[in-house]
Backbone as numpy.savetxt, mean C-alpha at the origin, in Angstrom:
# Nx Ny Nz CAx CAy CAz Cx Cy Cz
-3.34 -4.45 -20.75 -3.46 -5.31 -19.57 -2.84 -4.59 -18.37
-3.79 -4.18 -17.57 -3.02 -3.75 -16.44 -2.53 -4.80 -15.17
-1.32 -3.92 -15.07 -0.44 -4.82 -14.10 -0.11 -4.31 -13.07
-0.05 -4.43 -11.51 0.51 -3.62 -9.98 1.28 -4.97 -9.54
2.80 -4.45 -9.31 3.81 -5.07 -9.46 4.70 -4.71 -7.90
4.19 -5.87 -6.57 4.47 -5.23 -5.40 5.75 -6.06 -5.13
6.86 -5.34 -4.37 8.14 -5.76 -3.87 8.63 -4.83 -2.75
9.71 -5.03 -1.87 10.36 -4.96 -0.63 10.13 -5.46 0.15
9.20 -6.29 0.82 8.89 -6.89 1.61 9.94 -8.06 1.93
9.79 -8.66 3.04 10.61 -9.09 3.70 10.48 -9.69 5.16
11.92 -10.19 5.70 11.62 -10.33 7.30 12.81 -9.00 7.77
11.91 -8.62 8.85 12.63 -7.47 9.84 12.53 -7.69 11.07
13.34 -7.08 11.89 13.18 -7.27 13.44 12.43 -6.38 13.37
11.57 -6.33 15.06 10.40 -5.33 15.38 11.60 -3.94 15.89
11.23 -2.97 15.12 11.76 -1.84 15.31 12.02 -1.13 13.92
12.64 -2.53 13.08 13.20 -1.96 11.77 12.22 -1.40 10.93
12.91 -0.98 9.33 12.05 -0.68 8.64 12.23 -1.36 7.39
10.90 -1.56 6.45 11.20 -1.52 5.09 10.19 -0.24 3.80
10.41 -0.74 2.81 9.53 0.28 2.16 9.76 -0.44 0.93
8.43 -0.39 0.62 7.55 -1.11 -0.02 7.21 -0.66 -1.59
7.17 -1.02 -2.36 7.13 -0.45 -3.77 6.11 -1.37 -4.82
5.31 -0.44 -5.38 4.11 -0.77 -6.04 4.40 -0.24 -7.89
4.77 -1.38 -9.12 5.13 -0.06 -10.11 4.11 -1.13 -10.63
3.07 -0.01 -11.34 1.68 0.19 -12.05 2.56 0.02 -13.65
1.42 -1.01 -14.27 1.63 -0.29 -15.87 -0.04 -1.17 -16.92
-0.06 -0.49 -17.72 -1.36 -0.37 -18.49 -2.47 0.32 -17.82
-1.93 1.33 -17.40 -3.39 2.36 -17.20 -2.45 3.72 -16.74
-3.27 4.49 -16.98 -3.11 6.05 -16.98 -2.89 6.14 -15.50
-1.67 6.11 -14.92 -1.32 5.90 -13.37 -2.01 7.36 -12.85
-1.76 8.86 -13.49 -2.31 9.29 -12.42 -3.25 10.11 -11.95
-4.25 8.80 -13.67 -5.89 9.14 -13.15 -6.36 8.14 -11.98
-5.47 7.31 -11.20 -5.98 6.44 -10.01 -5.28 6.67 -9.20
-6.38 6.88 -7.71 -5.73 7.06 -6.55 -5.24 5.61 -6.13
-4.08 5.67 -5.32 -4.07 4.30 -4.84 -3.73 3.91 -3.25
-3.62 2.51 -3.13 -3.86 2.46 -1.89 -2.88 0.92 -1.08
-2.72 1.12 -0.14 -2.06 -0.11 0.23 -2.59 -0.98 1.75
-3.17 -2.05 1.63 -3.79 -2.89 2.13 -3.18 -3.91 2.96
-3.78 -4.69 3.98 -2.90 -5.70 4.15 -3.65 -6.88 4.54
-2.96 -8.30 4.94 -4.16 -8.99 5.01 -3.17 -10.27 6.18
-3.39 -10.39 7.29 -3.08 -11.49 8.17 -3.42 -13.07 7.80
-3.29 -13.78 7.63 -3.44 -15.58 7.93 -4.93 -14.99 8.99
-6.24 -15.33 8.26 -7.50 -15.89 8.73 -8.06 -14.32 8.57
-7.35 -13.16 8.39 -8.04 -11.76 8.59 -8.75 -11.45 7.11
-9.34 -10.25 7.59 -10.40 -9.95 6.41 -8.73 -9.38 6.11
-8.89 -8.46 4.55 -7.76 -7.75 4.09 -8.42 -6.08 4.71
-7.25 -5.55 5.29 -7.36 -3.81 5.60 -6.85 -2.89 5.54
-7.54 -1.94 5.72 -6.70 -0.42 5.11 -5.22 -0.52 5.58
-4.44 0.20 5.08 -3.19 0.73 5.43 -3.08 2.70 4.96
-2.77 2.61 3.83 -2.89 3.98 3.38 -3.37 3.99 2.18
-3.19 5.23 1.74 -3.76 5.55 0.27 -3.59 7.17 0.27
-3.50 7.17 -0.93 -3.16 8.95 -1.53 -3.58 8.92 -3.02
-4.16 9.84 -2.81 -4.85 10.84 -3.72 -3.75 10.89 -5.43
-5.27 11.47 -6.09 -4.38 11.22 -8.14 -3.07 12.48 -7.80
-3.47 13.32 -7.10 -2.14 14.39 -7.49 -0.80 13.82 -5.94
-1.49 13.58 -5.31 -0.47 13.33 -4.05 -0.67 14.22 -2.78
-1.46 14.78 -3.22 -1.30 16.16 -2.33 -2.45 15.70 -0.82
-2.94 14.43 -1.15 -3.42 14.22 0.26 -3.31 12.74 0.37
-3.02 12.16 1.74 -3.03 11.22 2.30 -4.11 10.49 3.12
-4.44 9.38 3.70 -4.84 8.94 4.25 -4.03 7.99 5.08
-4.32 7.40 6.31 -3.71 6.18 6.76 -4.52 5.74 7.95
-4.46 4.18 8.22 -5.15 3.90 9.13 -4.45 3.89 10.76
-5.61 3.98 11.73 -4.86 4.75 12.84 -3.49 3.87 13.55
-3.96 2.51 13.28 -2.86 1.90 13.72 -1.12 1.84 13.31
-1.19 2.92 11.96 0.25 3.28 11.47 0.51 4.32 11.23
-0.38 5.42 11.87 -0.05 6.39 11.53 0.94 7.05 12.14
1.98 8.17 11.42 2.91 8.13 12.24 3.91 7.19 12.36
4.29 5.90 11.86 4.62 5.05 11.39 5.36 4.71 9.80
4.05 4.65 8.97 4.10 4.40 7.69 4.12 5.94 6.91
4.25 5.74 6.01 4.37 6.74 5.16 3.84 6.44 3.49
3.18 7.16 3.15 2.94 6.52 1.45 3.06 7.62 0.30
3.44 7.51 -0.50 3.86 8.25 -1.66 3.80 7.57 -3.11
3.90 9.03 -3.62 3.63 8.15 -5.30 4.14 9.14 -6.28
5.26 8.28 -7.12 6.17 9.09 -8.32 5.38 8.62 -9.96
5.02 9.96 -10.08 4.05 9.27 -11.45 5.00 9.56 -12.76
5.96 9.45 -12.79 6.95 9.75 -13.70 7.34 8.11 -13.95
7.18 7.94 -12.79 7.80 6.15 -12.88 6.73 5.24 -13.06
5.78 5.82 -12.78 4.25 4.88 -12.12 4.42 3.82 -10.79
5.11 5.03 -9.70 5.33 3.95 -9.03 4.81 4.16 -7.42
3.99 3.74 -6.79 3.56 4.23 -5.52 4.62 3.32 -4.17
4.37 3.99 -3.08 5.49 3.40 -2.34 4.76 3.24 -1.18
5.30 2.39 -0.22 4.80 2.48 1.46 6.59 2.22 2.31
6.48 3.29 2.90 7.96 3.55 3.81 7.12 3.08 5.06
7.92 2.37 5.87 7.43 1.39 6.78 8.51 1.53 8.01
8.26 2.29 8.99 8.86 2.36 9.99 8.63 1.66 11.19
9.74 1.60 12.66 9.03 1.32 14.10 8.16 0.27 13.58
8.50 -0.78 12.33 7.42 -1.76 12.76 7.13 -2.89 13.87
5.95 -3.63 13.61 5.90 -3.93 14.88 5.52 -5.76 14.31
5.42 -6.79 15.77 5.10 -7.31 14.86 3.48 -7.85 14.38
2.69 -6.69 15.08 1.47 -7.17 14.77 1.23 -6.23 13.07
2.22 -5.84 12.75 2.06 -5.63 10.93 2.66 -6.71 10.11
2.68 -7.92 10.68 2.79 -9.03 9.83 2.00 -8.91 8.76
2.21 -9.49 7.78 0.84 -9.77 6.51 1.45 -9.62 5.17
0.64 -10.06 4.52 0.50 -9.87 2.84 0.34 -8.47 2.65
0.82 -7.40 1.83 0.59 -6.34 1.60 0.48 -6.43 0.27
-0.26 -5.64 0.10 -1.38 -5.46 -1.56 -1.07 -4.11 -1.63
-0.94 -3.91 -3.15 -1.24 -2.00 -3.39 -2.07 -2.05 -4.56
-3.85 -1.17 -4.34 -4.47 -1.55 -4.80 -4.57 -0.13 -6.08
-5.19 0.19 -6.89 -5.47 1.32 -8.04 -7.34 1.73 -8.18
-7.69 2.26 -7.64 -8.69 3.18 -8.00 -9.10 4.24 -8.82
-10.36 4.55 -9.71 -10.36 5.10 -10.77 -11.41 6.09 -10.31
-12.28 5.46 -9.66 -13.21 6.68 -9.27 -13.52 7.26 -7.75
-14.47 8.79 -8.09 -14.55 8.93 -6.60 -13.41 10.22 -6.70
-13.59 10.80 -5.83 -13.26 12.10 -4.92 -12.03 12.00 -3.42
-12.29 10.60 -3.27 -11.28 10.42 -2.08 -10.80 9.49 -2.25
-9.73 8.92 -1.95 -9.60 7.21 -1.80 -10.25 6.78 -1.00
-10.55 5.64 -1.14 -11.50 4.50 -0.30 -10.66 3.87 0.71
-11.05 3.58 2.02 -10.63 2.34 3.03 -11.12 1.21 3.05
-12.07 0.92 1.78 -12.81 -0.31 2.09 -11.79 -1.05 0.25
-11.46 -2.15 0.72 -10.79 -2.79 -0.60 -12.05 -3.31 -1.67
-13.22 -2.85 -1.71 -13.98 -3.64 -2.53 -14.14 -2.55 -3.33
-13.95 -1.28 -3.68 -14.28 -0.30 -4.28 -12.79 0.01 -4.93
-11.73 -0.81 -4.89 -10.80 -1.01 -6.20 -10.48 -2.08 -7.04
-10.30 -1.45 -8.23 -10.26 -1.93 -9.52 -9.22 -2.54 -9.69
-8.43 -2.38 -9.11 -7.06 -3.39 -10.16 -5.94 -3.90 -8.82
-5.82 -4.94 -8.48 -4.45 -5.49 -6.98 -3.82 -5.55 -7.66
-2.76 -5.84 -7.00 -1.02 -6.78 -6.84 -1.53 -7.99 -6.44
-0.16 -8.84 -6.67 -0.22 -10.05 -6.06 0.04 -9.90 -4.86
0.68 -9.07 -4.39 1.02 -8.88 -3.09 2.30 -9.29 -2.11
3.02 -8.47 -1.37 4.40 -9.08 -1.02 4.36 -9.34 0.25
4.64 -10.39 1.16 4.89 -10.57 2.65 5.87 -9.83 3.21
5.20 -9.60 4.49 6.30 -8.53 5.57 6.25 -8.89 6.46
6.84 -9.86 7.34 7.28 -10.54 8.59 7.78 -9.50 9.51
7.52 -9.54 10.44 8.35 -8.49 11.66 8.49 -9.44 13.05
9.99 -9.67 13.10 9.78 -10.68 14.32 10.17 -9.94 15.51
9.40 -10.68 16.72 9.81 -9.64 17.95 11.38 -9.66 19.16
């Protein structure tokens, strides 16, 4: 049974940071790229980042880039999002999602296989 198990989230003032932690278990963590999503009160859910099965490449969407940061310790099975200068239009539910196939990670959330429940991240101004 696979499980993505999201925590750090929180309330922060706009400036602060948190970082975010995703630990995977029942699947071969690092045959899936993974990815971290987010989703506002009435919004579709959207990219944030994602990195690749070995780590060695990133993605992020433009509105955090420079910002966020994402990483992944496959010793632990555990992927991360370091969350800087936030702001507070990064309010939301954050999801970290697991992908199995494919060549790149995906920005679109319908082309992964396995969520989190997902942790809230408040940023007040």
């Amino acid at each position: 049974q696979v499980q993505l198990v999201e925590s750090g989230g929180g309330l922060v003032q706009a400036g602060g940071s948190l970082r975010l932690s995703c630990a995977a278990s029942g699947l071969t963590f690092r045959g899936y790229m993974m990815g971290w999503f987010r989703q506002a009160p009435g919004e579709e859910r959207e990219f944030v980042a994602a990195i690749s099965r070995s780590g060695s490449s990133t993605h992020y969407d433009d509105s955090v880039k420079g910002r966020f940061t994402i990483s992944r310790d496959d010793a632990s099975n555990t992927v991360y999002l370091q969350m800087n200068s936030l702001k507070p239009e990064d309010t939301a539910v954050y999801y970290c999602g697991a992908e199995r196939t494919g060549w790149a990670p995906s920005r679109h959330w319908g082309e992964y296989d396995y969520w989190g429940q997902g942790t809230q991240v408040t940023v007040s101004s």
